[in-house]
N, C-alpha and C positions, 0 to 999 in steps of 0.2 A: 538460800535460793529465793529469787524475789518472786512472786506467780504472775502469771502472764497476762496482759489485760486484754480481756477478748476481742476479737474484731468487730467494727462496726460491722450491722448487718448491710450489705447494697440490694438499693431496690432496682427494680425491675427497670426504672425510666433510665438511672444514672451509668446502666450497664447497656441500654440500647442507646443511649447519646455518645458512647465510651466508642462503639462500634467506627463512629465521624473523627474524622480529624482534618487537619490541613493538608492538600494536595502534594505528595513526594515530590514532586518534579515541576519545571517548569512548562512544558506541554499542558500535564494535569490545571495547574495554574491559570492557565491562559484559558482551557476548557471550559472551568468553572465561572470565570470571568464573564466570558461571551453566553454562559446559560443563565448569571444572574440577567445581565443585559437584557435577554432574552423575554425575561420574565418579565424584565419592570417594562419593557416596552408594547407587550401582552395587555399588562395591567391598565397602560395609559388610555384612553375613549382617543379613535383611530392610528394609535400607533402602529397594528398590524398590516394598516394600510400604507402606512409612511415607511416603514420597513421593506414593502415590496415595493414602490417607486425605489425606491433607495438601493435595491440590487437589481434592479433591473428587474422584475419579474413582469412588466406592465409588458403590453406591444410584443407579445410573442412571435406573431409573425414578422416581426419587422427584422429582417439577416444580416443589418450591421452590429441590432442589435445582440442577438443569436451569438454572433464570434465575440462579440464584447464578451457575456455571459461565461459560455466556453473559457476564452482568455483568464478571467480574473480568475473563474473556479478551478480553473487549472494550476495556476497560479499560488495558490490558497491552496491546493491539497499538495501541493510539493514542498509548499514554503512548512506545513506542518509536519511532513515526513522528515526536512533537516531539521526543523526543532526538536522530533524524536531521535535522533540521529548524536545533536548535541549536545542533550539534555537528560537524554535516558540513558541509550548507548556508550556515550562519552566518547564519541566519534569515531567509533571502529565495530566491527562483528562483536560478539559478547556468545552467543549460541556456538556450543563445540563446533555442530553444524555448520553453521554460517563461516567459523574460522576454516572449515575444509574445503568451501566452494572458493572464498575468498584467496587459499594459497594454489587452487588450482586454476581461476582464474588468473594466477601472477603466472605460472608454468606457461599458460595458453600463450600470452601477453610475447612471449618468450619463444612461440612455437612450440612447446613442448607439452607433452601429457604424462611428462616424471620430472623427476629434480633429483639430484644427487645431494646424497642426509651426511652428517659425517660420524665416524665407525668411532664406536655399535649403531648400526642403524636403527636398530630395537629401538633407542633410546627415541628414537624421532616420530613411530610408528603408534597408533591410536588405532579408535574404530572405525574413524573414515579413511584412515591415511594406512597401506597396504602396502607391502614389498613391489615390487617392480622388476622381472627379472632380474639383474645384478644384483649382487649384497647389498652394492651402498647407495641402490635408486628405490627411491619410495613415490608413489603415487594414491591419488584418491578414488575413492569410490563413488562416486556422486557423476550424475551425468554430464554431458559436456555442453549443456544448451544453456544453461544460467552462465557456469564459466567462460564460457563466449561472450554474451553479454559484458562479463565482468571485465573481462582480457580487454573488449577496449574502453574499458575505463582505465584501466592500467597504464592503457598507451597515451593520452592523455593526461593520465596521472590525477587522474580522479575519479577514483572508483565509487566510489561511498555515494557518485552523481547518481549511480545507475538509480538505483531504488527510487528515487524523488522524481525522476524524468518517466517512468514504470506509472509511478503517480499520476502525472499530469497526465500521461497518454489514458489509463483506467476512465478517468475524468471522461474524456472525448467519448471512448470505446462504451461505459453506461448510458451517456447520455445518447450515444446512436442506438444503442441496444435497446432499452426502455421504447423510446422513440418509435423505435420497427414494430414491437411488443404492438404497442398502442396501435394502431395504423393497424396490425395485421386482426384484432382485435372490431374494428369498425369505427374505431374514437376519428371524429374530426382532426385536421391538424394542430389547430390550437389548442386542442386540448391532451393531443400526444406530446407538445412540448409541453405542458406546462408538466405531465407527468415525467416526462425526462428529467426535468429540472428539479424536479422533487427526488426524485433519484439520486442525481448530481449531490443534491446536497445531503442526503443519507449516508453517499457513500462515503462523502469529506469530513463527516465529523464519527467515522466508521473508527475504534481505536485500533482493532484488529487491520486495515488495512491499511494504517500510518503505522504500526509496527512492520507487517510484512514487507511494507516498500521501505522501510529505512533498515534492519539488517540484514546479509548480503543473502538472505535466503529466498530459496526460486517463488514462493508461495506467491506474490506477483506478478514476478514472467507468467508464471500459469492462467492466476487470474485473466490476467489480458489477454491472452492465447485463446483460452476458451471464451472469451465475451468479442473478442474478432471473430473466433472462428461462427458465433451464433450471428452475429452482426451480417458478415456477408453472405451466409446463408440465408436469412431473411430478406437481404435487397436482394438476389439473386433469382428470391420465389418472387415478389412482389414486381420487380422490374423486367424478367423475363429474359436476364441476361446470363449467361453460364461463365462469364469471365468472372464473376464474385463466386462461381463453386471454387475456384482456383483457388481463390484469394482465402476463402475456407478452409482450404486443404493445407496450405501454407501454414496457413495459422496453425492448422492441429497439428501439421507435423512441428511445429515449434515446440508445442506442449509435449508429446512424445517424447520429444531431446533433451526437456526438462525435466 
């Protein structure tokens, strides 16, 4: 029997370097890309000023510019939701979860809130997906407000939109929320955008909310829901007008359903 030859010892450095490697996916990729970018453009004597001409961030009061801004970040937080979509997900639900909203939004699409399984139904039934009065109908447990959502994507025939348009809408609905924040705060306006805009882009390179808006799960309807429903509450106090408590209530009953 030959003896064994001991292991090299590892230090300390070669096991905290071990921790890094190259980015799983393509989103990650693209991530890392845009923060080296970042960095060297940091680095460069007034790059951080060239950087903000170059998105737009000068002329904040100026309102063509404003919808430009809106537009592109919009844009740019949907376009990274189907990246995660394509790249992570491999273009369909993956969360059990997400798989129960997703067949109960195809039911809705369908008018219906069960489906016929075929016998044993057992066989078809999980923790989300429940008998249905008759043997052979199964339905889900999950509320009916994301599945709605879902259902017309279904009708269309492109569900997997919903989550990325969920996106660009969040996009709008922070930078108006932020926005009222500031203002109801005593900030100048120029200065409540420019904190909007910092927001905006907090929220775009957010990974938790390019997840939530690209698998079929509610955790974005909700978001929006509740950043509407603070949104026209606060124009509601600010402008004196009780049609935005409406517009509140709507919202949260949106969240509710979800």
């Amino acid at each position: 029997m030959l003896p064994s030859t001991p292991a090299a010892p590892i230090s300390a450095a070669s096991t905290w370097v071990g921790l890094w490697s190259r980015p799983p996916d393509r989103p990650a990729q693209v991530a890392l890309g845009v923060a080296v970018a970042l960095l060297a453009v940091a680095a460069i004597p007034g790059g951080p000023a060239w950087l903000a001409s170059l998105v737009d961030f000068s002329a904040v009061g100026d309102l063509r510019r404003r919808r430009r801004f809106l537009a592109v970040a919009s844009f740019v937080a949907a376009f990274l939701s189907l990246g995660t979509i394509a790249f992570t997900l491999r273009g369909g639900p993956r969360d059990p979860l997400a798989s129960a909203y997703w067949i109960a939004g195809r039911a809705l699409a369908h008018g219906r809130l069960s489906w016929s399984a075929s016998l044993p139904a057992a066989s078809f039934r999980a923790a989300h997906l429940l008998p249905s009065g008759a043997t052979d109908r199964v339905s889900g447990i999950v509320p009916p407000g994301y599945p709605l959502l879902l259902a017309f994507g279904f009708l269309v025939g492109a569900p997997m939109l919903v989550g990325p348009l969920l996106s660009a809408g969040l996009v709008v609905l922070t930078w108006g929320l932020a926005r009222e924040l500031s203002l109801a705060a005593g900030e100048r306006d120029e200065r409540a955008e420019a904190v909007a805009r910092v927001a905006v882009g907090l929220s775009i390179v957010s990974g938790g909310l390019r997840l939530a808006t690209a698998d079929t799960l509610p955790a974005g309807a909700i978001a929006a829901g509740v950043a509407a429903s603070l949104l026209f509450s606060l124009m509601a106090r600010r402008l004196g007008d009780a049609r935005f408590f409406g517009l509140a209530g709507l919202a949260l009953g949106g969240v509710v359903a979800t």
